[in-house]
SERO-4910 file (N, C-alpha, C, O; in steps of 0.05 Angstrom, whole numbers):
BEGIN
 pado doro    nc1    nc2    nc3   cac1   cac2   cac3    cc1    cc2    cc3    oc1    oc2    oc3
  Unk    A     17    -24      0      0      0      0     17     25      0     39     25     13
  Unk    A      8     49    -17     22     78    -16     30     74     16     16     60     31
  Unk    A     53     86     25     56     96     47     36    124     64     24    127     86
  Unk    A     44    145     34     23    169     44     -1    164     48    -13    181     62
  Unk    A    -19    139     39    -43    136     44    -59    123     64    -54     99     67
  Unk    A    -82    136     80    -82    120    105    -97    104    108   -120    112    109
  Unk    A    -94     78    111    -96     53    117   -126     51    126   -138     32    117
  Unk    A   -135     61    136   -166     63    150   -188     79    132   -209     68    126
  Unk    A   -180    108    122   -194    124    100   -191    120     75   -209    122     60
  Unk    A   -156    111     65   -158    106     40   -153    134     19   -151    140     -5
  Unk    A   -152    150     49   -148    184     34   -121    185     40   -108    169     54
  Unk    A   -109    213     23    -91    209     26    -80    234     52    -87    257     51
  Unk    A    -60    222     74    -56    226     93    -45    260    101    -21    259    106
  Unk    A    -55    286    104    -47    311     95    -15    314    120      2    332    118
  Unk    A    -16    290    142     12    300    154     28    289    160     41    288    181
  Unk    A     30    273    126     55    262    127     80    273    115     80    280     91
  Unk    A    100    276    130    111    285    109    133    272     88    149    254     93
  Unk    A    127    290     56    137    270     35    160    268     38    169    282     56
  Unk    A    174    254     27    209    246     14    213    262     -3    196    254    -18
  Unk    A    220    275    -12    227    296    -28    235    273    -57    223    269    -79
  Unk    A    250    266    -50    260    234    -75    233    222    -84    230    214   -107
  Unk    A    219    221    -71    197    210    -82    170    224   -101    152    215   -115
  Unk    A    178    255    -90    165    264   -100    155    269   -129    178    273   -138
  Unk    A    137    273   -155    138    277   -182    160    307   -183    158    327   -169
  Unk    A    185    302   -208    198    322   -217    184    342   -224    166    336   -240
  Unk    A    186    375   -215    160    390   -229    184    390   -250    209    386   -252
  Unk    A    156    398   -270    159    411   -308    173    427   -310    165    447   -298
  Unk    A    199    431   -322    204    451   -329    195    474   -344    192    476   -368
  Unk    A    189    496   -322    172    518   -336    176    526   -375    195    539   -383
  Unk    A    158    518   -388    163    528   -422    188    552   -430    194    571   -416
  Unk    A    196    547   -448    215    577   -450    208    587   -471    207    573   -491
  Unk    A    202    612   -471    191    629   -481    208    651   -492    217    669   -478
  Unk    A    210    646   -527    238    670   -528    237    694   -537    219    694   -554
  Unk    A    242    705   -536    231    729   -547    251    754   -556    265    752   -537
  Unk    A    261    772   -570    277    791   -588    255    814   -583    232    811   -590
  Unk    A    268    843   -565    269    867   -563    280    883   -579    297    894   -564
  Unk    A    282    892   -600    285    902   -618    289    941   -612    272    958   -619
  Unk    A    312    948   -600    312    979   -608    325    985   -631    326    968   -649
  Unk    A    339   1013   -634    344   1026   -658    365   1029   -659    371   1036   -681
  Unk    A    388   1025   -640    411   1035   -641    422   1034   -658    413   1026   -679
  Unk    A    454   1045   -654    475   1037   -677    485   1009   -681    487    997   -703
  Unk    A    490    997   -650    498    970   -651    492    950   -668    507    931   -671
  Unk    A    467    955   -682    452    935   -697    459    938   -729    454    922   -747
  Unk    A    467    958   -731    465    971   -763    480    951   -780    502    941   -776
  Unk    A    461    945   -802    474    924   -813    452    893   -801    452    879   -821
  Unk    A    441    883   -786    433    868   -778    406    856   -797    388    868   -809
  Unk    A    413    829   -794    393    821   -814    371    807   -788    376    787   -774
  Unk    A    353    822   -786    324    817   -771    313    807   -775    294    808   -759
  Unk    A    310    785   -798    286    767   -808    300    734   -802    291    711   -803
  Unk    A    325    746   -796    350    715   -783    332    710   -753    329    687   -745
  Unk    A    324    728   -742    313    731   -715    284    708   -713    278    689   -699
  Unk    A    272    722   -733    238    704   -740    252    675   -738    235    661   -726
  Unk    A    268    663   -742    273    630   -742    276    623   -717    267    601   -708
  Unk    A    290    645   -699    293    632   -674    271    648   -651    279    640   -629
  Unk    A    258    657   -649    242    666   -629    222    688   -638    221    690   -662
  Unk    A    209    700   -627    183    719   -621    199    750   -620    220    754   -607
  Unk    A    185    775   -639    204    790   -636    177    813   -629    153    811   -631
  Unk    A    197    837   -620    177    872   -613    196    883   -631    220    875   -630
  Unk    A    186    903   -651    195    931   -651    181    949   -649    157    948   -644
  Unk    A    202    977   -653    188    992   -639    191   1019   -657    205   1016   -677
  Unk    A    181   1048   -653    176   1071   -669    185   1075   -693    166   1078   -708
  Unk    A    202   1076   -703    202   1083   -727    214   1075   -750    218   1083   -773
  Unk    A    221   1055   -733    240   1034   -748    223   1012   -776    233    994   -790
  Unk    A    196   1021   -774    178   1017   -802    188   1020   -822    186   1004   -840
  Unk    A    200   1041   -823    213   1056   -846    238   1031   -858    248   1031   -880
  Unk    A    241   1017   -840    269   1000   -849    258    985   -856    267    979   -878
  Unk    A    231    965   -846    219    941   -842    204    945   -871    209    925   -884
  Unk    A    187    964   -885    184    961   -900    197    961   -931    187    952   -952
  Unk    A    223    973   -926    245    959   -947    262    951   -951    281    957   -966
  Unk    A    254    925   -926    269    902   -928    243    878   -926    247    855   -919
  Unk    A    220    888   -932    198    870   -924    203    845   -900    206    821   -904
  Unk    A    202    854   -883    207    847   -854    196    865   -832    203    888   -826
  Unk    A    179    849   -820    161    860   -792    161    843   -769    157    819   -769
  Unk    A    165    853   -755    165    837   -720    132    825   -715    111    829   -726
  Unk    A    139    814   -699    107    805   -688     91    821   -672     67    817   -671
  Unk    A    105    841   -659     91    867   -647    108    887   -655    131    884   -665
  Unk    A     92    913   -649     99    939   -654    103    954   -628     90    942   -610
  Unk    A    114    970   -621    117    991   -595    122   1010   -601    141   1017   -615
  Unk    A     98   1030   -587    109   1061   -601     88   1071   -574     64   1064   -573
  Unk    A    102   1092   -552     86   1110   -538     94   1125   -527     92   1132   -504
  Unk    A    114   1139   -556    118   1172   -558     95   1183   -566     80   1177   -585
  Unk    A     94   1204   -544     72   1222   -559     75   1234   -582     55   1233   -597
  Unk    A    103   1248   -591    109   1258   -604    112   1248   -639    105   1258   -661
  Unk    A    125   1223   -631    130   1206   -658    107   1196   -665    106   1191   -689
  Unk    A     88   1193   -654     51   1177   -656     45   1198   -667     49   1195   -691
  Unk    A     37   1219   -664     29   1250   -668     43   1245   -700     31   1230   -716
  Unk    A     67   1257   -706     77   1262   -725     77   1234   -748     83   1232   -772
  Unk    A     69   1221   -732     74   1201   -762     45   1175   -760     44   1152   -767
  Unk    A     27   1194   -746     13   1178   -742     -3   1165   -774    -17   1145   -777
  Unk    A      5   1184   -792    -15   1162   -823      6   1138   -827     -5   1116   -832
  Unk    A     28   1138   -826     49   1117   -826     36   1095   -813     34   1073   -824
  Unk    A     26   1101   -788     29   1081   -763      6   1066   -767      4   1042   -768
  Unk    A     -9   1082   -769    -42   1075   -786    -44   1059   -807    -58   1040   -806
  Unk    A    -29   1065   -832    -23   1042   -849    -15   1023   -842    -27   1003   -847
  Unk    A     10   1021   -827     16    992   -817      1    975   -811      2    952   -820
  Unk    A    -17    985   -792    -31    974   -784    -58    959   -794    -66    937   -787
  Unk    A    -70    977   -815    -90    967   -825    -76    952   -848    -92    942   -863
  Unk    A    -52    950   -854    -45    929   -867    -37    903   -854    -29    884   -868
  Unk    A    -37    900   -829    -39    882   -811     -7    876   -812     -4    852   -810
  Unk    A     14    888   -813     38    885   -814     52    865   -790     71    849   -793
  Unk    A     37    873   -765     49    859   -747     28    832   -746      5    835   -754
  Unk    A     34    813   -738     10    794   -733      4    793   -707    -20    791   -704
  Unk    A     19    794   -680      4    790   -661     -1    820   -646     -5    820   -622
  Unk    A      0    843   -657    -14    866   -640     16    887   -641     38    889   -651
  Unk    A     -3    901   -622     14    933   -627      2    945   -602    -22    949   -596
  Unk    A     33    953   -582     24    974   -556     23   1005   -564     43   1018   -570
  Unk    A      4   1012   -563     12   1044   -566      1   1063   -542    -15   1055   -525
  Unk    A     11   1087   -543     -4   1108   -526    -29   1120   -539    -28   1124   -564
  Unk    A    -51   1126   -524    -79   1136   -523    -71   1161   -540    -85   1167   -560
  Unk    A    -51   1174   -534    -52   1200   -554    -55   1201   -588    -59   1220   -602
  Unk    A    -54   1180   -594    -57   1172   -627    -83   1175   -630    -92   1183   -652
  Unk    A    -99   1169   -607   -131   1167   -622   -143   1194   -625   -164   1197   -638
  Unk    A   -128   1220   -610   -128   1243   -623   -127   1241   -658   -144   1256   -667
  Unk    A   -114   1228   -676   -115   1230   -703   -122   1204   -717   -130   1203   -740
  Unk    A   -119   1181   -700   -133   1159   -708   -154   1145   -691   -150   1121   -683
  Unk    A   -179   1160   -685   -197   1156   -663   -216   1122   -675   -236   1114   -663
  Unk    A   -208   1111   -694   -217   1085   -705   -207   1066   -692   -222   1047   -686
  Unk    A   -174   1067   -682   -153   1060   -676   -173   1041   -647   -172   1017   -641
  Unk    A   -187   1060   -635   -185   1043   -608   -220   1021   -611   -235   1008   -595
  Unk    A   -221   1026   -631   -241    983   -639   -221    956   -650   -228    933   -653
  Unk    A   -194    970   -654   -177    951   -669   -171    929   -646   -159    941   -627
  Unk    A   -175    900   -641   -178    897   -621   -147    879   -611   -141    868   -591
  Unk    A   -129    883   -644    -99    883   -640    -87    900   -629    -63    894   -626
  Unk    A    -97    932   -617    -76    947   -612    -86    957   -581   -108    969   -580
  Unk    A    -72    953   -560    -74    960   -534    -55    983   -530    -34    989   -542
  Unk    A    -65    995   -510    -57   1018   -495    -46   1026   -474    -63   1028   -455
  Unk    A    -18   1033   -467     -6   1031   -439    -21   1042   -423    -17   1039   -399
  Unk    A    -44   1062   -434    -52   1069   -403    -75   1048   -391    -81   1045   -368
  Unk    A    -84   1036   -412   -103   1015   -393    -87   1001   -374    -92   1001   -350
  Unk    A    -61    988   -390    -37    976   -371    -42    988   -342    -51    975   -324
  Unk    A    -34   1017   -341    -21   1026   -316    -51   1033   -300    -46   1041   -277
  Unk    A    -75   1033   -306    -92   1033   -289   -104   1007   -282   -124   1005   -267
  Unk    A    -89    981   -294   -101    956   -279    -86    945   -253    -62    940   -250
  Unk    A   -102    943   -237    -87    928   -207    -72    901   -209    -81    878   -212
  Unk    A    -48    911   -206    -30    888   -201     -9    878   -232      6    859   -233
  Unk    A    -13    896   -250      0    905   -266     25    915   -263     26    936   -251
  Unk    A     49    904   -272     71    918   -263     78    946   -288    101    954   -289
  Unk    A     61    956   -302     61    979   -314     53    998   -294     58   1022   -297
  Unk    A     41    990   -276     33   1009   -259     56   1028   -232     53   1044   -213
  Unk    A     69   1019   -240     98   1019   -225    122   1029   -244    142   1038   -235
  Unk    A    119   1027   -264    136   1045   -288    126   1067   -285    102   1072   -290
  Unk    A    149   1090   -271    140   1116   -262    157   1137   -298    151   1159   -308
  Unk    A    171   1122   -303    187   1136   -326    186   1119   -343    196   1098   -336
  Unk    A    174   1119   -368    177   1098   -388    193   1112   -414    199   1136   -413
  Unk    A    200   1097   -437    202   1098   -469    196   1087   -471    190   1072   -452
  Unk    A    191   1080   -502    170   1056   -521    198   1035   -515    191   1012   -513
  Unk    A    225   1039   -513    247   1011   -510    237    999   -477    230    976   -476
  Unk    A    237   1013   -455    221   1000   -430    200    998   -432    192    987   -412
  Unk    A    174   1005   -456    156    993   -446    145    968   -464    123    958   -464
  Unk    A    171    962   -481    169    943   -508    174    916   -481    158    898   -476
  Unk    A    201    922   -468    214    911   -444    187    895   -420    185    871   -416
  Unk    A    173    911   -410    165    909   -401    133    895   -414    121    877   -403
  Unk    A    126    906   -436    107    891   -453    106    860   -450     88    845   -443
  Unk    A    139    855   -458    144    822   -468    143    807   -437    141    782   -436
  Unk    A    145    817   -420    143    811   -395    119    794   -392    117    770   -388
  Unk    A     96    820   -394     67    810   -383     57    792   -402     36    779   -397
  Unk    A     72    788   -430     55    763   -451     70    748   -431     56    756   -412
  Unk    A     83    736   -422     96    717   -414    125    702   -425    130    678   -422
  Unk    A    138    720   -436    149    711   -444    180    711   -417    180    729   -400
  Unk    A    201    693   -418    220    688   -394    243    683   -411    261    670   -401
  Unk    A    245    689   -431    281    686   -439    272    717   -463    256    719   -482
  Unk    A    291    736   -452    280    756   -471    311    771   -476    325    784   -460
  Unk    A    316    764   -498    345    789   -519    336    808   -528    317    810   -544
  Unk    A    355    828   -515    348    850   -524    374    865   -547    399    863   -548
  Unk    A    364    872   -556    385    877   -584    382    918   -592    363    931   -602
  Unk    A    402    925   -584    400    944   -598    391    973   -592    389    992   -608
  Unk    A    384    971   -562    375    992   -541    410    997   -520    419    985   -501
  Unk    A    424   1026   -540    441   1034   -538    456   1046   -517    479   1042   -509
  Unk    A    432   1065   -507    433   1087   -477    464   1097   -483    483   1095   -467
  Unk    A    464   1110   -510    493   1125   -506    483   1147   -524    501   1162   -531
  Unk    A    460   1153   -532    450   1179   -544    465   1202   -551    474   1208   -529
  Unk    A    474   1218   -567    475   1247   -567    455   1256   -571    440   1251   -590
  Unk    A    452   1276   -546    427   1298   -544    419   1316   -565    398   1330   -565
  Unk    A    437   1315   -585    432   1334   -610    457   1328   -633    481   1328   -630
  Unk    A    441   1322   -658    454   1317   -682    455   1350   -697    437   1366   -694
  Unk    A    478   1353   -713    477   1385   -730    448   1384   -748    444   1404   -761
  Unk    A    431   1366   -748    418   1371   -771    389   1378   -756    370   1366   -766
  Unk    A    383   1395   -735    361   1403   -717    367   1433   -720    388   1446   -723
  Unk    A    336   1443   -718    334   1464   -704    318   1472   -690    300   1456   -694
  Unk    A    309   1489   -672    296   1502   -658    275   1516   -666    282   1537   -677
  Unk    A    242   1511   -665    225   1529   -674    219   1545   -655    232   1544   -635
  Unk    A    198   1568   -658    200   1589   -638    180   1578   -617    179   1591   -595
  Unk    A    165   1556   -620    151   1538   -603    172   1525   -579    167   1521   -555
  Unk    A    192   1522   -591    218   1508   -573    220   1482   -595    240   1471   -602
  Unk    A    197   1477   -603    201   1445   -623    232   1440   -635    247   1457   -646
  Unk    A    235   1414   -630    265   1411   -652    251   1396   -678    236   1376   -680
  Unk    A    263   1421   -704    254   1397   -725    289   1391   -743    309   1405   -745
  Unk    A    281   1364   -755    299   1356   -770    308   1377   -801    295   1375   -822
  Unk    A    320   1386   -800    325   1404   -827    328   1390   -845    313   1395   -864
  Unk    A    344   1369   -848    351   1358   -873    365   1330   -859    374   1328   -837
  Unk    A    364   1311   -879    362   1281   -879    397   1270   -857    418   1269   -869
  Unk    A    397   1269   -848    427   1268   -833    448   1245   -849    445   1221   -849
  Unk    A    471   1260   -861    486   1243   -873    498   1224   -852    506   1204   -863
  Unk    A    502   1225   -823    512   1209   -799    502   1210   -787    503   1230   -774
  Unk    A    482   1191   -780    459   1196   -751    472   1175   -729    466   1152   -733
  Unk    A    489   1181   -708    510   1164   -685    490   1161   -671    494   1143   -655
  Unk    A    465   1172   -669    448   1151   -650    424   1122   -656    409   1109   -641
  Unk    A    429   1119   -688    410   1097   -701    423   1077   -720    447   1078   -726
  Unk    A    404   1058   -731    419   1046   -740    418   1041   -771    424   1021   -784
  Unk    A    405   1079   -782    405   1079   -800    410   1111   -799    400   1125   -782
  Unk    A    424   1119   -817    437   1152   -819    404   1154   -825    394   1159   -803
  Unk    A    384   1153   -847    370   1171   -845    338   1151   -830    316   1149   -840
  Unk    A    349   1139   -804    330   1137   -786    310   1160   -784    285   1157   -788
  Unk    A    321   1183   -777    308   1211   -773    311   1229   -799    334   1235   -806
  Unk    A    285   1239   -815    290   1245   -841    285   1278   -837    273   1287   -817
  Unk    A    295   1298   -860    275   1317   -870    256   1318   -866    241   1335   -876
  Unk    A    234   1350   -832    217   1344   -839    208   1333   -815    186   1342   -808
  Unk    A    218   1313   -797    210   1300   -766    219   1324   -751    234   1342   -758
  Unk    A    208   1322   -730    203   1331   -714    218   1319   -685    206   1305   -668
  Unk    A    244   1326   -683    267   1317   -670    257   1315   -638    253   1336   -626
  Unk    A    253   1284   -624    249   1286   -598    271   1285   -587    284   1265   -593
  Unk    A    284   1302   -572    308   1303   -542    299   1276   -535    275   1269   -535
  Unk    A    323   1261   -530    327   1231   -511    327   1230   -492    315   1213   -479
  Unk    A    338   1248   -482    335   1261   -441    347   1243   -435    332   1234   -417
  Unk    A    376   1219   -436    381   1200   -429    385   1197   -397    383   1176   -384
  Unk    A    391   1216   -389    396   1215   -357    374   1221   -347    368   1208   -327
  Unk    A    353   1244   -356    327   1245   -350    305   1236   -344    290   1241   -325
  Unk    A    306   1211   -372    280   1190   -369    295   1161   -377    292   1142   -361
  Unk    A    307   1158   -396    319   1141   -407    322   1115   -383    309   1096   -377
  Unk    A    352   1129   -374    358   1110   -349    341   1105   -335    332   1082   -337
  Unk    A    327   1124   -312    314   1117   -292    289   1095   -297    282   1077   -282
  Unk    A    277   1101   -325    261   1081   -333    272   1055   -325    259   1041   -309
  Unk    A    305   1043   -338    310   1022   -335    316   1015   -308    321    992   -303
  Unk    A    315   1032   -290    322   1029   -257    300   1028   -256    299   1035   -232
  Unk    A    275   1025   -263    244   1022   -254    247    990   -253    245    974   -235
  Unk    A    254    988   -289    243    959   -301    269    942   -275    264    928   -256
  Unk    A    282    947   -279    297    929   -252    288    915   -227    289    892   -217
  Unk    A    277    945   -220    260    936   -193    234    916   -199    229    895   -187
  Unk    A    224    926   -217    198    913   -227    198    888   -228    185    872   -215
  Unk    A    219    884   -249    229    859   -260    227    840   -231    210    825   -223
  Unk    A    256    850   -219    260    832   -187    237    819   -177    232    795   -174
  Unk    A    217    848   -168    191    838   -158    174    814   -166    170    794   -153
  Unk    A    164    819   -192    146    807   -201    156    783   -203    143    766   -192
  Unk    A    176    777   -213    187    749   -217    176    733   -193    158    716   -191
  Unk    A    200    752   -168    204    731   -147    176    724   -135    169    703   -126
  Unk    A    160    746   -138    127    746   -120    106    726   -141     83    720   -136
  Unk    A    121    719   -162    104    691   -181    115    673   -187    107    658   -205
  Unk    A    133    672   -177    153    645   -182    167    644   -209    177    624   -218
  Unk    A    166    661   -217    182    661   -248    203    663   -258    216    684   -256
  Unk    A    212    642   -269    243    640   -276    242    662   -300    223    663   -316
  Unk    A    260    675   -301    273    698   -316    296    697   -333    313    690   -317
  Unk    A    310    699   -362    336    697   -371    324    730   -382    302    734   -392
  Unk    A    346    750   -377    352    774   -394    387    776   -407    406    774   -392
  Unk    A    388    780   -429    410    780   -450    408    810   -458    389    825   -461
  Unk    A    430    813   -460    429    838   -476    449    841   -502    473    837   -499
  Unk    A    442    846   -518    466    828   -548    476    859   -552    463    876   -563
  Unk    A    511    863   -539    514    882   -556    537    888   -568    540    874   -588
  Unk    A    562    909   -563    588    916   -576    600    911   -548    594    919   -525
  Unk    A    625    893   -559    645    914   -532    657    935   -523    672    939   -504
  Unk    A    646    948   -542    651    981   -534    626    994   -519    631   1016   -510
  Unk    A    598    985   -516    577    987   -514    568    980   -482    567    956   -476
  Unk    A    562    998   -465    557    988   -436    531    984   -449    529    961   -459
  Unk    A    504   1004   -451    479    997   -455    464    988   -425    468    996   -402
  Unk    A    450    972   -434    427    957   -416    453    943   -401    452    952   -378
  Unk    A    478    924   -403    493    910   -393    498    916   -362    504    896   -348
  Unk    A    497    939   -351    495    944   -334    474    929   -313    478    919   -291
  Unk    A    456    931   -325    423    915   -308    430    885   -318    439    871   -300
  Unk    A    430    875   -336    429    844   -342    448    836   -354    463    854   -360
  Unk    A    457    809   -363    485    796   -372    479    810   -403    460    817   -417
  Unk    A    506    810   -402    509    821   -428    531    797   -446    548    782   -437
  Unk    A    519    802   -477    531    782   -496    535    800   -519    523    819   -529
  Unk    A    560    782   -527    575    798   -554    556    793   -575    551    769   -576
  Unk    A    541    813   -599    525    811   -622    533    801   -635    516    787   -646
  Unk    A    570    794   -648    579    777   -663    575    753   -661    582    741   -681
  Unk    A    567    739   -642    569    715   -633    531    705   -634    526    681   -635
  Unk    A    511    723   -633    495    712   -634    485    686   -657    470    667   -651
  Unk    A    495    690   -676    482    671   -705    512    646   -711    514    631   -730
  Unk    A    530    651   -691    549    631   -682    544    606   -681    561    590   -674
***
């Protein structure tokens, strides 16, 4: 007869205690992979559709512009600049109703200012619903960008092994090809023959409407949010976690918060 079971009831006995050896091996939790996709320089040159073979990918603002000629799209989109949504919102709108991404698109509420259709699409969610649901760890991102909240996005699908590729945090605050409107606005004058913060010189074209990075401002502290966040939520649900960060060795980046790996070596 089972040992744990008791002899008289036939139930099974709640104070006994097990053998650990005896016990069923738990499952190893699924792994779930997933590719964070920013803009940096690090990546320039990178073939992104190598990515689709091995895992689940985000990108994010404006990097359409690349994806559509190289006909290649991620499985989600991230975009919740106000500024870049605003300014390029017919872009973003096409994408979309061309169904570019297949599994959805996070954006900020401020788009439905010019695409008020946008919020029946029942692929594209909104960080602020995020941060007003209880127990949401968006709700705790006191400083975000669309790169922490792409970060934090792939989180809540569930995903637990997540590379991030390409989110730089070494910005210059200003390229020669900006200027100053009497609004304060920065716009792009003309197409930048060297753009050192992307991973395409004319990432930012003739014509945009130049957002400040604020890297010490918002940038970082965001990722000192997602840190904490990260910590929490894991440990308070039991969730095993792998964060990678694929970049240069010249490149601190994200490496600071999570292990960092050389980009040459990824397709190794």
């Amino acid at each position: 007869m089972n040992e744990y079971i008791d002899s008289e009831t036939g139930e099974e006995n709640p104070n006994l205690v097990y053998d650990e050896g005896t016990k069923e091996p738990e499952k190893e939790p699924e792994q779930r992979k997933v590719a964070v996709i920013g803009n940096g320089r690090t990546i320039r040159g990178f073939e992104f559709e190598k990515l689709s073979d091995q895992m689940d990918t985000i990108g994010m603002t404006l990097a359409y512009r690349h994806w559509y000629e190289v006909d290649w799209f991620p499985d989600y989109y991230v975009n919740v600049d106000h500024v870049v949504l605003h300014h390029n919102h017919k872009d973003i709108k096409k994408m979309i109703d061309e169904d570019k991404c297949k599994k959805g698109y996070l954006l900020s509420r401020s788009i439905l200012k010019d695409c008020p259709e946008l919020e029946d699409n029942e692929k594209v969610l909104f960080i602020e619903m995020f941060q007003r649901q209880h127990g949401n760890p968006f709700r705790y991102l006191l400083d975000w960008c669309s790169g922490s909240a792409a970060f934090l996005f792939a989180v809540i699908l569930g995903y637990n092994d997540i590379n991030v590729f390409g989110i730089d945090c070494n910005y210059k605050e200003f390229i020669p090809e900006t200027e100053q409107l009497p609004d304060g606005t920065l716009k792009i004058t003309a197409t930048p023959i060297h753009n050192p913060n992307y991973f395409r010189d004319d990432y930012q074209r003739e014509g945009d409407i130049y957002n400040k990075p604020n890297l010490e401002r918002v940038h970082m502290p965001s990722w000192e949010h997602i840190v904490f966040i990260l910590t929490g939520y894991t440990y308070l649900n039991r969730l095993p976690m792998n964060v990678y960060v694929w970049t240069t060795d010249e490149v601190v980046g994200l490496s600071k918060f999570f292990s960092k790996k050389l980009l040459k070596n990824f397709f190794s």
